[in-house]
N, C-alpha and C positions, 0 to 999 in steps of 0.2 A: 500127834502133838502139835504140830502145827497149825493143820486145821482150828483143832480146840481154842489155841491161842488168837486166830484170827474172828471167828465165832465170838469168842469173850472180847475184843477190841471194838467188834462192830455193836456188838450188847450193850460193852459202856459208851460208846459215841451216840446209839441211838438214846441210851437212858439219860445222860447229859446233856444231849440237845431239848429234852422237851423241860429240863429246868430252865433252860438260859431263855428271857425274857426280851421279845424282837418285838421293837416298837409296830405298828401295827399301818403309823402314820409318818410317811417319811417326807424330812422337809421338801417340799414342792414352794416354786415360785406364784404368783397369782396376779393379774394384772385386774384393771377396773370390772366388774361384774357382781354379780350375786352367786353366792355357791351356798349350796344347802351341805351341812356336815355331814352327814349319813351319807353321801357319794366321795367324802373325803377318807374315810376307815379312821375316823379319830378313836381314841377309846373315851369311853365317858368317863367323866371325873376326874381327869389328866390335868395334867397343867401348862401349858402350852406358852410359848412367848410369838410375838408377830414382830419384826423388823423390814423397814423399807430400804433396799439396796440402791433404788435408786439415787444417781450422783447427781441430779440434777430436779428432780419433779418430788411434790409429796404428795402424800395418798390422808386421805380420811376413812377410817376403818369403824364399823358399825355390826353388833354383835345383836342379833333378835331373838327373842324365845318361839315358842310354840307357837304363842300368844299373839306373833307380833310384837311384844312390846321391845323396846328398845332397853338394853340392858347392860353395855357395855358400848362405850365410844373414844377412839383414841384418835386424835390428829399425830402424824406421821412425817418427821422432817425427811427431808434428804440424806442419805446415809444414817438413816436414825439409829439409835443403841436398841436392846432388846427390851420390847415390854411384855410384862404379864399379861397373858390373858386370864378372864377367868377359869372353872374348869369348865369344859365345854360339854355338851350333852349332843347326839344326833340330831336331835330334832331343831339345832338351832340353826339361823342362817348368819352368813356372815357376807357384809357388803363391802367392795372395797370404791372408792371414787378415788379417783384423778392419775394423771399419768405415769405411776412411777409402779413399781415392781415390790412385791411383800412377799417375805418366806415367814412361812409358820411353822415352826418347827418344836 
């Protein structure tokens, strides 16, 4: 009886975990560079927000397609509140300039 019981606990733990839905892209910090998404695990079609923690520096934040073409651009204060980004796709790149620190989360 036991057994069985413990059998049916690890059943429903393991049937349970594959509904509960684990973001794939977990907030990381990003300092000035270029990062391509598809080395970040975003999901496509997400909806993401960017914020600069930095207490002192701003960042300017530059969102590219496939294309290159430029398609989202947000200037980023100090301590800035959370913006939306678009939904993002792998193939985009995203740039960040100047000395302050962004989580995407």
């Amino acid at each position: 009886m036991k057994k069985f019981l413990k059998a049916e606990l690890i059943l429903i733990c393991v049937l349970l975990s594959s509904f509960v839905l684990i973001p794939t892209f977990a907030a990381t910090t990003f300092k000035e560079g270029v990062y391509q998404l598809s080395n970040l695990n975003i999901t496509p079609k997400n909806r993401y927000t960017i914020q600069n923690i930095s207490p002192d520096n701003s960042v300017y934040m530059a969102l590219f397609d496939e294309d290159q073409r430029q398609i989202q651009s947000i200037h980023l204060p100090p301590k800035s509140e959370n913006y939306s980004l678009i939904p993002l796709e792998p193939s985009y790149r995203i740039v960040i300039i100047g000395k302050g620190e962004v989580i995407i989360s």
